[in-house]
Each structure stands twice: as structure tokens, then as C-alpha cells.
mmJSON file of the N, C-alpha and C atoms, coordinates in Angstrom:
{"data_MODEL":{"atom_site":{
"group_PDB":["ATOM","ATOM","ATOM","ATOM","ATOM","ATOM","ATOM","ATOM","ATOM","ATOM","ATOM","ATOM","ATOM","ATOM","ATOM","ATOM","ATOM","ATOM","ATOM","ATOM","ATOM","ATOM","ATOM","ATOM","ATOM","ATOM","ATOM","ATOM","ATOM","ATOM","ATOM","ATOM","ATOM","ATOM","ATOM","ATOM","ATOM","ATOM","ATOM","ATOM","ATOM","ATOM","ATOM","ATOM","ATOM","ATOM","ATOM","ATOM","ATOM","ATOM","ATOM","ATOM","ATOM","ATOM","ATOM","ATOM","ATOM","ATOM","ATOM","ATOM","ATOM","ATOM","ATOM","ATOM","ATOM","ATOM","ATOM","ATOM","ATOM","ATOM","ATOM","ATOM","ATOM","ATOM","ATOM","ATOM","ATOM","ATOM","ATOM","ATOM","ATOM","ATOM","ATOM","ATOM","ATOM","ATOM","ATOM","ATOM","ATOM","ATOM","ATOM","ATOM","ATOM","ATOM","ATOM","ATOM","ATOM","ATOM","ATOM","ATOM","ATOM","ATOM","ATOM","ATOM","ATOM","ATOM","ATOM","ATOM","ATOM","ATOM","ATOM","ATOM","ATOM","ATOM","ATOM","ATOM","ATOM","ATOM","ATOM","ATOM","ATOM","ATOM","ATOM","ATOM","ATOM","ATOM","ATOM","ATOM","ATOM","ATOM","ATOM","ATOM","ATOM","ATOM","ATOM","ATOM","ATOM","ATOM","ATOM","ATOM","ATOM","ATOM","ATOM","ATOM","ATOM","ATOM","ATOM","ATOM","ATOM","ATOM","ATOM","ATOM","ATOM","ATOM","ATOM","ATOM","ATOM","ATOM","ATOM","ATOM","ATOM","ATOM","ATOM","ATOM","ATOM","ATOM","ATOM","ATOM","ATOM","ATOM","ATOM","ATOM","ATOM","ATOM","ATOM","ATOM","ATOM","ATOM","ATOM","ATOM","ATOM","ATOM","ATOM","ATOM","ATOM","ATOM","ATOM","ATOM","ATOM","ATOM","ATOM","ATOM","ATOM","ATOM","ATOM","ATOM","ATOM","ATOM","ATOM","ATOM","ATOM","ATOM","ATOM","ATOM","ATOM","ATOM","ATOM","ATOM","ATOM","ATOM","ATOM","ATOM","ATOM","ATOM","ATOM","ATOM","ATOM","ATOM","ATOM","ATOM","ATOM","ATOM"],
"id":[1,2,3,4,5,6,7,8,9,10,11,12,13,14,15,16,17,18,19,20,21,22,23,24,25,26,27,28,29,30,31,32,33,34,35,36,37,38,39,40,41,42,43,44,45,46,47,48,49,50,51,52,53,54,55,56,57,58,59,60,61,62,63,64,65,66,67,68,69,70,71,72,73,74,75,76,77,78,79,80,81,82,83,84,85,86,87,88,89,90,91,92,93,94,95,96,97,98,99,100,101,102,103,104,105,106,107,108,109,110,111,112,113,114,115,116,117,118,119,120,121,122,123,124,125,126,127,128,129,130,131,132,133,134,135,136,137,138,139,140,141,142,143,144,145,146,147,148,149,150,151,152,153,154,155,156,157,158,159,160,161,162,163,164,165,166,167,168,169,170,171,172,173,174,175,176,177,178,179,180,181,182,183,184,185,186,187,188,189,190,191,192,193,194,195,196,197,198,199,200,201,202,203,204,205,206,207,208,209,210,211,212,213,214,215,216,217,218,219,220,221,222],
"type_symbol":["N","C","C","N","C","C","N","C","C","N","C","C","N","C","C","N","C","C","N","C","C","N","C","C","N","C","C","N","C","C","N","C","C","N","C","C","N","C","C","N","C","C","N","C","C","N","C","C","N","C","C","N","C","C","N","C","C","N","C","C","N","C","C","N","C","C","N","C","C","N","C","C","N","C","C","N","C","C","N","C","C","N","C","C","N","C","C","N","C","C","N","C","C","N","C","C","N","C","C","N","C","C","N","C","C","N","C","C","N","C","C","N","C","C","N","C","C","N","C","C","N","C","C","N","C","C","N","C","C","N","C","C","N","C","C","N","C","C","N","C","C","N","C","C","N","C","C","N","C","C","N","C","C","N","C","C","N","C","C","N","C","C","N","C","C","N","C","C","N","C","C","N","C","C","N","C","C","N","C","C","N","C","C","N","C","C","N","C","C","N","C","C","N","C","C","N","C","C","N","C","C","N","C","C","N","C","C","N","C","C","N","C","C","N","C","C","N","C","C","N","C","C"],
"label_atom_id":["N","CA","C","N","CA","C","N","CA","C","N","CA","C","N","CA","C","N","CA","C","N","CA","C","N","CA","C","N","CA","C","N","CA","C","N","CA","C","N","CA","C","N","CA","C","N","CA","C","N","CA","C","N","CA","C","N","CA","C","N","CA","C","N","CA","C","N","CA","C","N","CA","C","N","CA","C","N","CA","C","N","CA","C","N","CA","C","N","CA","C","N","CA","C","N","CA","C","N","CA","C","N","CA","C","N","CA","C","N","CA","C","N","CA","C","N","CA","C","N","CA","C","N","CA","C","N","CA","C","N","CA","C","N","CA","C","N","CA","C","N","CA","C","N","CA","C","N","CA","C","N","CA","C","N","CA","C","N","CA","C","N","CA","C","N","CA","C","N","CA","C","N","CA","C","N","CA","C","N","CA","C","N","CA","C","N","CA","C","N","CA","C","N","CA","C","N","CA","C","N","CA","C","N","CA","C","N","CA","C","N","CA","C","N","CA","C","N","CA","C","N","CA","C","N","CA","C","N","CA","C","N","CA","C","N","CA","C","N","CA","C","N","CA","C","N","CA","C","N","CA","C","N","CA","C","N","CA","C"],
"label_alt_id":[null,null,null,null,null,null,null,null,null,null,null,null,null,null,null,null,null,null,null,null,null,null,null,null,null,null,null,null,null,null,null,null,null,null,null,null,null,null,null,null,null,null,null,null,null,null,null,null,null,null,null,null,null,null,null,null,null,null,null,null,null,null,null,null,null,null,null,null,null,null,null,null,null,null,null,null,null,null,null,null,null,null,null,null,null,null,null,null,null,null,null,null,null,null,null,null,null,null,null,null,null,null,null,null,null,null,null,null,null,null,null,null,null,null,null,null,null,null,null,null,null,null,null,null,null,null,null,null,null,null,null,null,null,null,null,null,null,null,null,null,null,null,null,null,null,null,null,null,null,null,null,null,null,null,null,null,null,null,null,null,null,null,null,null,null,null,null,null,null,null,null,null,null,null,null,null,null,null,null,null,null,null,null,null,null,null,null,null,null,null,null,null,null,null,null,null,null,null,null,null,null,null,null,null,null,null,null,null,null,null,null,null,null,null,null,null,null,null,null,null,null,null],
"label_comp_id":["UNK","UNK","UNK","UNK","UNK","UNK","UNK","UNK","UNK","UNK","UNK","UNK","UNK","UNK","UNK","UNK","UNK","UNK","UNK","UNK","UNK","UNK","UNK","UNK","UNK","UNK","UNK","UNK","UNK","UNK","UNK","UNK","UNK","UNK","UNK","UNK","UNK","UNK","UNK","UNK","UNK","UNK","UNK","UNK","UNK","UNK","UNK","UNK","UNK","UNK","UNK","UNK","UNK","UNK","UNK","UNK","UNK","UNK","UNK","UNK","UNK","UNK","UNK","UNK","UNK","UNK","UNK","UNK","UNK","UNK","UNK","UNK","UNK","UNK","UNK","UNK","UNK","UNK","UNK","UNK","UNK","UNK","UNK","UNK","UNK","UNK","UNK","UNK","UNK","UNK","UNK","UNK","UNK","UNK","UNK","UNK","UNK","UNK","UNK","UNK","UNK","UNK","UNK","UNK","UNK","UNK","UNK","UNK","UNK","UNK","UNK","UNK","UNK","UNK","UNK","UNK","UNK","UNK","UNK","UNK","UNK","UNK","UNK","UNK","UNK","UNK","UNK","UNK","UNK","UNK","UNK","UNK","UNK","UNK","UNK","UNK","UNK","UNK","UNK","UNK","UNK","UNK","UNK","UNK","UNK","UNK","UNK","UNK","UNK","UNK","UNK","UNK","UNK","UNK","UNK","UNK","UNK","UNK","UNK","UNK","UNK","UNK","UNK","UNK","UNK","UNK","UNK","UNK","UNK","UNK","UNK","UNK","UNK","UNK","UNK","UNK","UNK","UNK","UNK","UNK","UNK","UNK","UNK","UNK","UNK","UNK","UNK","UNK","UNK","UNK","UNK","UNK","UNK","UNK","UNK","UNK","UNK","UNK","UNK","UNK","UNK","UNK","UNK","UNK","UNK","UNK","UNK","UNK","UNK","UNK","UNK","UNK","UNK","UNK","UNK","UNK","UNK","UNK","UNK","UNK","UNK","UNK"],
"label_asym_id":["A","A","A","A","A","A","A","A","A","A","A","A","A","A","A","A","A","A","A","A","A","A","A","A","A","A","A","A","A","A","A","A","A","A","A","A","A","A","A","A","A","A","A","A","A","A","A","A","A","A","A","A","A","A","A","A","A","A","A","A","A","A","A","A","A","A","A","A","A","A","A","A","A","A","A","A","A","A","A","A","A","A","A","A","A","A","A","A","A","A","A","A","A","A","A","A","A","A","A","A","A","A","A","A","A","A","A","A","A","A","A","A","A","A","A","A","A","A","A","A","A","A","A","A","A","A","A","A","A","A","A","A","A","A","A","A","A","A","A","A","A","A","A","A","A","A","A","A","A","A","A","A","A","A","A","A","A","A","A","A","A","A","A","A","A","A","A","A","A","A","A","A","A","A","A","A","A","A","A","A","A","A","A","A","A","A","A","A","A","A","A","A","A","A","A","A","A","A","A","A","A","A","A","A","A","A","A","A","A","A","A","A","A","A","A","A","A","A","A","A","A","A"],
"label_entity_id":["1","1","1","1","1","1","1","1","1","1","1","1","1","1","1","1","1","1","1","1","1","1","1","1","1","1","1","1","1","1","1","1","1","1","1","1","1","1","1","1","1","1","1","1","1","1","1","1","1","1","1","1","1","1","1","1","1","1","1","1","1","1","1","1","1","1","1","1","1","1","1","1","1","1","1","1","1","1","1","1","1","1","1","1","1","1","1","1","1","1","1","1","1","1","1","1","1","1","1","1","1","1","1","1","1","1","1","1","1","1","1","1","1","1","1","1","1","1","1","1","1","1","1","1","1","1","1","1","1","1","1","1","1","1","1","1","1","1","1","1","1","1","1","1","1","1","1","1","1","1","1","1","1","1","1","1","1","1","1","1","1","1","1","1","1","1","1","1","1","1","1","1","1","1","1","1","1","1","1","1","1","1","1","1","1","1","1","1","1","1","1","1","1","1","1","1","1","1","1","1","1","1","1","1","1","1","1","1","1","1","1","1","1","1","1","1","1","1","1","1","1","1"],
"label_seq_id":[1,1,1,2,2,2,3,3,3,4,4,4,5,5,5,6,6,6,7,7,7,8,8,8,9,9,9,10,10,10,11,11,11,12,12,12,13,13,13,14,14,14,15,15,15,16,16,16,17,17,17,18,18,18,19,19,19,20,20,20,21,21,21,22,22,22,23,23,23,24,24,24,25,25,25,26,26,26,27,27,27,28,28,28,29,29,29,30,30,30,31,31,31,32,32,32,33,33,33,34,34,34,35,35,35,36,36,36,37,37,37,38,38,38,39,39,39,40,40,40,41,41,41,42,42,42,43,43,43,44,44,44,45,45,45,46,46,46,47,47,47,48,48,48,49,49,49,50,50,50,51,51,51,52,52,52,53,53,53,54,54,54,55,55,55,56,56,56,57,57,57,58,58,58,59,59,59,60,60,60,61,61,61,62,62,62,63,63,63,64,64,64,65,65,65,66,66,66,67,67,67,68,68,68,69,69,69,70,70,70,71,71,71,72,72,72,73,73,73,74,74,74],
"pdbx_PDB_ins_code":[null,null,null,null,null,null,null,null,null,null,null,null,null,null,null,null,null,null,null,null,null,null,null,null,null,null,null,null,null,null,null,null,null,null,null,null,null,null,null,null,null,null,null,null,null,null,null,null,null,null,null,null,null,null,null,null,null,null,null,null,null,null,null,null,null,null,null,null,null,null,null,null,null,null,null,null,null,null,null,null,null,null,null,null,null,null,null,null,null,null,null,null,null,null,null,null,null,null,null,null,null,null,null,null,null,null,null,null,null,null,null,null,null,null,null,null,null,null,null,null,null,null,null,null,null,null,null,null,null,null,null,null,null,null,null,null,null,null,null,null,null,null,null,null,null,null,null,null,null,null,null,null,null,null,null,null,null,null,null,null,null,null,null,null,null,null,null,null,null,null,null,null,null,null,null,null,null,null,null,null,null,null,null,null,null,null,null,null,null,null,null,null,null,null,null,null,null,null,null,null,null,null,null,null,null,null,null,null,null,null,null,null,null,null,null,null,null,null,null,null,null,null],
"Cartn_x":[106.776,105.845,105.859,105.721,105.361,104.192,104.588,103.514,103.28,101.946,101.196,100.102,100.702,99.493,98.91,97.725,97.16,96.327,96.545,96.325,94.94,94.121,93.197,92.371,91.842,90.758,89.398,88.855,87.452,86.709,85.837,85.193,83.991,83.599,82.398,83.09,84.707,85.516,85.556,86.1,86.492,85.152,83.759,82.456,82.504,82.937,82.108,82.879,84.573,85.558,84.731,84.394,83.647,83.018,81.814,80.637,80.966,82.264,82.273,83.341,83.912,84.592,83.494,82.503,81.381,81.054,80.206,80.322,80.461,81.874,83.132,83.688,82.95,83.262,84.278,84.894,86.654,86.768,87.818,87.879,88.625,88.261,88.453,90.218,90.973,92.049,92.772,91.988,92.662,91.41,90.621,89.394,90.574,91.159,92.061,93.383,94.276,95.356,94.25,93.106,92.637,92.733,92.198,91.978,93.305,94.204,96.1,96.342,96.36,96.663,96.531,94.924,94.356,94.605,94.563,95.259,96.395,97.465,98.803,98.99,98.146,98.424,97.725,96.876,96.135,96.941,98.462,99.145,99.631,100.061,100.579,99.662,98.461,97.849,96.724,97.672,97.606,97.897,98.621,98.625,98.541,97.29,96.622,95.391,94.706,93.502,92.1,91.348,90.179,89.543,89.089,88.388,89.511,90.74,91.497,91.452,91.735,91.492,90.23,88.944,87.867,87.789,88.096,88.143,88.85,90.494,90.736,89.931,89.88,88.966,88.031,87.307,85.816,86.342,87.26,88.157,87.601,87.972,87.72,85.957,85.245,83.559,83.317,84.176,83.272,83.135,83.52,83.795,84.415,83.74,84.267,83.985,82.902,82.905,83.653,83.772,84.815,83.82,84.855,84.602,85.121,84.315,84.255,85.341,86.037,87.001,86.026,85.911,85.225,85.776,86.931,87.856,87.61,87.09,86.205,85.385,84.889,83.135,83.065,83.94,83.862,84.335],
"Cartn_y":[96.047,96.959,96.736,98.092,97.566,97.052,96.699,96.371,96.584,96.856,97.754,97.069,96.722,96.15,97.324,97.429,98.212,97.288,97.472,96.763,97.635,96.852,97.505,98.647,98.094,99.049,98.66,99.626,99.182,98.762,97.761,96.66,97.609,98.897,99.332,99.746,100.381,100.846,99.716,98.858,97.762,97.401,97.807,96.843,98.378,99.474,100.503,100.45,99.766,99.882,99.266,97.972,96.857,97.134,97.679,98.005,99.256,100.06,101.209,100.167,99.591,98.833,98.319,97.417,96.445,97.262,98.478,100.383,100.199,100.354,100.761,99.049,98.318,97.108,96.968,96.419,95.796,95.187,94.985,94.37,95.316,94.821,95.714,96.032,95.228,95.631,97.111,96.385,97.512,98.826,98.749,100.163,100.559,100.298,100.943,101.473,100.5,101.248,102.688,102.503,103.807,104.762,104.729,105.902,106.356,105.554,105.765,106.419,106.055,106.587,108.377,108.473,109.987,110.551,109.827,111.021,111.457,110.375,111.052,111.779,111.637,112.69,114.027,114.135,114.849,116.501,115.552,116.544,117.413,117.4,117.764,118.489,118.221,119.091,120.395,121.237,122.85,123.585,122.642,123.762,123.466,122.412,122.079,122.647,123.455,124.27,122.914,123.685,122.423,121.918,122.482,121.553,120.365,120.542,119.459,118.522,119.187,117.839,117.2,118.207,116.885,116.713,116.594,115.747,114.651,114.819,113.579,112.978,113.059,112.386,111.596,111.935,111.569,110.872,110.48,110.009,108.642,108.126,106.279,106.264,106.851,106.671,107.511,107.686,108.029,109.755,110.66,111.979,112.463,112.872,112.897,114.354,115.051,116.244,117.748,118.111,119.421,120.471,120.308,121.175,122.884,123.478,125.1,125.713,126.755,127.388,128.383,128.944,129.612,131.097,131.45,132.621,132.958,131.842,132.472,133.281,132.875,133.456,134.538,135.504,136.42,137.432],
"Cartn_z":[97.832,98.461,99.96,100.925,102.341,102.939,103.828,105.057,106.085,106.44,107.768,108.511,109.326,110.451,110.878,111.421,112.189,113.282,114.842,115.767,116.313,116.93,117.863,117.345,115.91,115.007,115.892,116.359,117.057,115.708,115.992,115.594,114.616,114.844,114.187,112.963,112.858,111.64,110.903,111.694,110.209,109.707,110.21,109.594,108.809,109.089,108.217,106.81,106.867,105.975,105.123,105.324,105.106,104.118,104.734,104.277,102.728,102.952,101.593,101.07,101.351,100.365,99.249,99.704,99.042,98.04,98.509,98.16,97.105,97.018,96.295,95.211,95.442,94.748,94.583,95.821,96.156,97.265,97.818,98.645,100.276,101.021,102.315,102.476,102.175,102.035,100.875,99.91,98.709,98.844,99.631,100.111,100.958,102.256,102.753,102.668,101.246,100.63,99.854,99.089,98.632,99.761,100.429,101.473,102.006,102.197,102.665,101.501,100.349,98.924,99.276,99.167,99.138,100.472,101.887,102.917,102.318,101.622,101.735,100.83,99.588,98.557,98.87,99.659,100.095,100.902,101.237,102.069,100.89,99.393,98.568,97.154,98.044,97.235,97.101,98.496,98.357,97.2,96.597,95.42,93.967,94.507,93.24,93.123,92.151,92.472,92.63,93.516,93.784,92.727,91.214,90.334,90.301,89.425,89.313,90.264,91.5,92.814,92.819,92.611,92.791,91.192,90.21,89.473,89.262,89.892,90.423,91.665,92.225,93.414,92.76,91.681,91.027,89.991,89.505,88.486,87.895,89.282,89.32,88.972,89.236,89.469,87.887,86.518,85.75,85.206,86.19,86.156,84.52,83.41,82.345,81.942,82.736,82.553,82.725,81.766,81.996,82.792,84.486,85.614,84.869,85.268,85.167,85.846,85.58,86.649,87.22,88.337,88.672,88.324,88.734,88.534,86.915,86.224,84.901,84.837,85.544,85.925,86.318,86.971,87.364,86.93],
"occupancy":[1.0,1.0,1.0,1.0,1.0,1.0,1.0,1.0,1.0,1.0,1.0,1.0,1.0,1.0,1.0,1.0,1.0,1.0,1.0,1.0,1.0,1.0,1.0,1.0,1.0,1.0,1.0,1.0,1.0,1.0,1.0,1.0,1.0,1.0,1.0,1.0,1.0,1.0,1.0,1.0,1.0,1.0,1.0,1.0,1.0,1.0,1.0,1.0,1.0,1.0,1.0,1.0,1.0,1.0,1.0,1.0,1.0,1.0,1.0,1.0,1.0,1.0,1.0,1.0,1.0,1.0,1.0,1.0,1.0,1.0,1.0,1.0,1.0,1.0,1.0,1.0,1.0,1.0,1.0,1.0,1.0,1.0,1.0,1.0,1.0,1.0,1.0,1.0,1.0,1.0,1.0,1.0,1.0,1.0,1.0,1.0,1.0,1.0,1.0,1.0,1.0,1.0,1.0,1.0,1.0,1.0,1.0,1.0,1.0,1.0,1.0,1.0,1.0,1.0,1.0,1.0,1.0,1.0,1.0,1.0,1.0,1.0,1.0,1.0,1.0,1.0,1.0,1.0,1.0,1.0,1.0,1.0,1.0,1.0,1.0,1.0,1.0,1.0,1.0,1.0,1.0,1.0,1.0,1.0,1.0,1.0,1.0,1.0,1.0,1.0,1.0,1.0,1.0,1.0,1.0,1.0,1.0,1.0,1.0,1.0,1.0,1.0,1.0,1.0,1.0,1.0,1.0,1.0,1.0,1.0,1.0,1.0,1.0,1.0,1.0,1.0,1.0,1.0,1.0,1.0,1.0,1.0,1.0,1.0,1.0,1.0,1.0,1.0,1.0,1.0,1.0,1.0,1.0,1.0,1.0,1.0,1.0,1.0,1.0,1.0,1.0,1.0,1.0,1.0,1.0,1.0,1.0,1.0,1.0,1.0,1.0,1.0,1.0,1.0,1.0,1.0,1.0,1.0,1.0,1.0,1.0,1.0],
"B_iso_or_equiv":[0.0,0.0,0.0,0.0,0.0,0.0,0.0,0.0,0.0,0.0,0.0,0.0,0.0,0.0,0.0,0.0,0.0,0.0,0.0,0.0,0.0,0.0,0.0,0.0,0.0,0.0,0.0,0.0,0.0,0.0,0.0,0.0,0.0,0.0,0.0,0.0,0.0,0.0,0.0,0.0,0.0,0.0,0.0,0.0,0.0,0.0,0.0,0.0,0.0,0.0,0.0,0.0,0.0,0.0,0.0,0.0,0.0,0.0,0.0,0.0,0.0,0.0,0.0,0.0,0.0,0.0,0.0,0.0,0.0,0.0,0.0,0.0,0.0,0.0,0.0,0.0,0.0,0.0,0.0,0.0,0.0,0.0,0.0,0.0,0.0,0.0,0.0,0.0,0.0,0.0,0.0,0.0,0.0,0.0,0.0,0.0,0.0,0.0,0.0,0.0,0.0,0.0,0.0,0.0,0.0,0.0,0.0,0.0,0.0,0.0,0.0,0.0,0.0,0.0,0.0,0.0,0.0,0.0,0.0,0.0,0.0,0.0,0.0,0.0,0.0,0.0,0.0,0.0,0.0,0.0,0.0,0.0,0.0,0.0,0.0,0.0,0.0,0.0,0.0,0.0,0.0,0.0,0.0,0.0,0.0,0.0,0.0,0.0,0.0,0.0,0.0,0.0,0.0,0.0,0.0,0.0,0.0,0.0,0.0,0.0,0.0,0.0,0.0,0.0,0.0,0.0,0.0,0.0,0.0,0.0,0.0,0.0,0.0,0.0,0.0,0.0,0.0,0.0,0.0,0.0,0.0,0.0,0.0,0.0,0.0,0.0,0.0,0.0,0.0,0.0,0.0,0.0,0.0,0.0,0.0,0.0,0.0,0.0,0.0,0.0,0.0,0.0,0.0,0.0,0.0,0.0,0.0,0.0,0.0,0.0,0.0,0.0,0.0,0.0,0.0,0.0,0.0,0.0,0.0,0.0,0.0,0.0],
"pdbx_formal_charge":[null,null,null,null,null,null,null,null,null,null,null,null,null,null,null,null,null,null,null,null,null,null,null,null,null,null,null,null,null,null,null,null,null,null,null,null,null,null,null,null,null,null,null,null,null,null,null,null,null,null,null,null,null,null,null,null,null,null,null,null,null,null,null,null,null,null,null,null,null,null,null,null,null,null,null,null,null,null,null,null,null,null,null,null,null,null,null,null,null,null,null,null,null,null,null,null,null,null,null,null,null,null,null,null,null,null,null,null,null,null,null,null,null,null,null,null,null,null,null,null,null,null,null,null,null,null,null,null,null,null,null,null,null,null,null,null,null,null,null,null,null,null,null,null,null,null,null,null,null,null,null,null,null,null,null,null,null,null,null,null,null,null,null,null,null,null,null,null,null,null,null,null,null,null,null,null,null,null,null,null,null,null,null,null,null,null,null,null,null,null,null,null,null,null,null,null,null,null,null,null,null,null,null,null,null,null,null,null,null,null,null,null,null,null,null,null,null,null,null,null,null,null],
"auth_seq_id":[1,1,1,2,2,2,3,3,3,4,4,4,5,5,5,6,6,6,7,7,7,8,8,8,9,9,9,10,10,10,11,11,11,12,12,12,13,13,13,14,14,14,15,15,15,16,16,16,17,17,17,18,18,18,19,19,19,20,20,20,21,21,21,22,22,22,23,23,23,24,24,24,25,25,25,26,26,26,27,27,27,28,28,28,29,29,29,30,30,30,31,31,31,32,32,32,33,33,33,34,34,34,35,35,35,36,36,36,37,37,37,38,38,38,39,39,39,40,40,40,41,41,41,42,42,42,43,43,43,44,44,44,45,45,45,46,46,46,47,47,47,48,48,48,49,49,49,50,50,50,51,51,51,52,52,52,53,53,53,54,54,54,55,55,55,56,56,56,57,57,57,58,58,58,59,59,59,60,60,60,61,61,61,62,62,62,63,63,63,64,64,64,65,65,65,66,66,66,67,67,67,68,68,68,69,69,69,70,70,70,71,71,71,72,72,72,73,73,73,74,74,74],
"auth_comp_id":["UNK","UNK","UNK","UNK","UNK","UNK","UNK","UNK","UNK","UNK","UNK","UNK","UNK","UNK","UNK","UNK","UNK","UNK","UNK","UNK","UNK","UNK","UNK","UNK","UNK","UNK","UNK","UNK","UNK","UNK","UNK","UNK","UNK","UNK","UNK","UNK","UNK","UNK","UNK","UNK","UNK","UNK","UNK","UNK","UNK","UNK","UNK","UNK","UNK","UNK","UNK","UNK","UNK","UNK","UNK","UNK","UNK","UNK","UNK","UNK","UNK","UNK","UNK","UNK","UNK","UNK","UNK","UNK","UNK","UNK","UNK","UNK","UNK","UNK","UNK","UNK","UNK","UNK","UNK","UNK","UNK","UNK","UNK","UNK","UNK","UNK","UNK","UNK","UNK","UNK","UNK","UNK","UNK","UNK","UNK","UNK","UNK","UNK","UNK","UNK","UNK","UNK","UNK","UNK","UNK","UNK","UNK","UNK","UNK","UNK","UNK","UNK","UNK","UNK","UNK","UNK","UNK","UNK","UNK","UNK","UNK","UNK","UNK","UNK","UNK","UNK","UNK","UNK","UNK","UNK","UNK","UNK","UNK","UNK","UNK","UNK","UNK","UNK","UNK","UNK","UNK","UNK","UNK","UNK","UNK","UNK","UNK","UNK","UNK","UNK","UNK","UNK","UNK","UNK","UNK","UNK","UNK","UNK","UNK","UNK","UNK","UNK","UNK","UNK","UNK","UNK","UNK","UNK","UNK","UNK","UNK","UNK","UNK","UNK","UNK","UNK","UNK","UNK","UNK","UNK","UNK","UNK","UNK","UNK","UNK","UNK","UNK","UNK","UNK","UNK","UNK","UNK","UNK","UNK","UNK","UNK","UNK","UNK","UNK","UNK","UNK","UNK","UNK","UNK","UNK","UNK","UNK","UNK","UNK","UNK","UNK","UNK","UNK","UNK","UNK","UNK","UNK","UNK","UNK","UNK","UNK","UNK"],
"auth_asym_id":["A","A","A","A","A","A","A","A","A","A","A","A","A","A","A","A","A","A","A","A","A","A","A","A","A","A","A","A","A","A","A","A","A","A","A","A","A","A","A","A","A","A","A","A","A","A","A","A","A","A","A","A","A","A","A","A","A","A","A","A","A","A","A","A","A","A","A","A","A","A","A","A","A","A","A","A","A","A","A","A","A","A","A","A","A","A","A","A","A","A","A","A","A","A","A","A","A","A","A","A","A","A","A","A","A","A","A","A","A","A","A","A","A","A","A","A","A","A","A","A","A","A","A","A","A","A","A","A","A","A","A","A","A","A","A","A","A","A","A","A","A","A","A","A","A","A","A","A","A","A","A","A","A","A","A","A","A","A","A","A","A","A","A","A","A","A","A","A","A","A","A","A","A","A","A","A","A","A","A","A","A","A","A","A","A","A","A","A","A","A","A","A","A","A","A","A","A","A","A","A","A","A","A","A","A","A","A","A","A","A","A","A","A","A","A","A","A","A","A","A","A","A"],
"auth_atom_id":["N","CA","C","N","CA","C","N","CA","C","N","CA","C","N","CA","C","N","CA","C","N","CA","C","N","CA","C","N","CA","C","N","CA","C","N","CA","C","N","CA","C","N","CA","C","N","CA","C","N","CA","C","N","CA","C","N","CA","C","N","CA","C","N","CA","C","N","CA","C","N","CA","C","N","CA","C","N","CA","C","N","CA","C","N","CA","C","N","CA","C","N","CA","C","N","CA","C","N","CA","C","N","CA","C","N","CA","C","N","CA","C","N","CA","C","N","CA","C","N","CA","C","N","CA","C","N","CA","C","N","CA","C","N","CA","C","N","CA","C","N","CA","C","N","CA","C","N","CA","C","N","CA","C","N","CA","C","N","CA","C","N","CA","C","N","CA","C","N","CA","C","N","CA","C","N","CA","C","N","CA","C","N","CA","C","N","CA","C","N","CA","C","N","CA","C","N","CA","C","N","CA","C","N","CA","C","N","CA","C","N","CA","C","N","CA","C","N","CA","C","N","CA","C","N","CA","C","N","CA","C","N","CA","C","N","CA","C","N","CA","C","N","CA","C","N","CA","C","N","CA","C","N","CA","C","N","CA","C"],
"pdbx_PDB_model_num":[1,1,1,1,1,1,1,1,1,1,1,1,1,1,1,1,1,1,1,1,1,1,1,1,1,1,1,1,1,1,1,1,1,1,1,1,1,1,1,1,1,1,1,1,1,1,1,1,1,1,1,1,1,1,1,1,1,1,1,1,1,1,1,1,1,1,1,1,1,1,1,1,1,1,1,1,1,1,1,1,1,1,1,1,1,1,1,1,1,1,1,1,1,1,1,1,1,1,1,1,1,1,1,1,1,1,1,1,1,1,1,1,1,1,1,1,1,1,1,1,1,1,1,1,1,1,1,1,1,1,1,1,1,1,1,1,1,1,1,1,1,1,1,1,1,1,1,1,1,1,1,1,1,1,1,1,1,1,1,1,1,1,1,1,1,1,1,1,1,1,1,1,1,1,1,1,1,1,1,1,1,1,1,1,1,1,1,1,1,1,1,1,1,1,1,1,1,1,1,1,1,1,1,1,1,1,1,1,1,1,1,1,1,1,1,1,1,1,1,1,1,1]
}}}
């Protein structure tokens, strides 16, 4: 796997990483591969319709409910 320094994070980011890592019950390192994870998948998924995306998004936290299509509804 690689590796990424990041130099010269002002001091209030890494306490806020910090702080949603704790959040997020992990550790400040693997809170910031999450967030690298979802920017980059993030670029590839225009053409995934939005329930699927925020149900992945909501995945990890429990999300078991079947989201509605809206284009139903109408």
C-alpha cells in the first residue's frame, strides 16, 4: 500500500480530524484514509443515482432501510 505525508496541516484541521475520528470511533489516521477513500470515489460517481450513493455513504453507521426512488413517485 502507499504512502502520503501531508506537510503544514494548520493545527485547527488536524484537532477537527481528531475530534470526527473519536466521532467516528477510529483512529485519526484511518478517519483520513476514509475521507481520501470517498473524495476519490466520489469523482466516479455521476452516474450512480443519489439513493444508492447515500446509502452507500450511510452504509458503515447501520443504514438498512430500503431508500425510495423518487422517479417512483411521480
Amino acid at each position: 500500500m502507499a504512502q502520503l505525508i501531508v506537510r503544514n496541516l494548520d493545527d485547527d484541521v488536524k484537532q477537527r480530524l481528531q475530534q470526527r475520528a473519536r466521532r467516528h470511533g477510529r483512529s485519526t489516521e484511518e478517519e483520513v484514509r476514509s475521507i481520501l477513500r470517498q473524495a476519490a470515489l466520489a469523482d466516479d460517481a455521476t452516474d450512480v443515482p443519489l439513493g444508492t450513493r447515500l446509502a452507500g455513504r450511510f452504509a458503515d453507521v447501520g443504514l438498512t432501510a430500503e431508500l425510495l426512488d423518487l422517479d417512483s413517485l411521480r
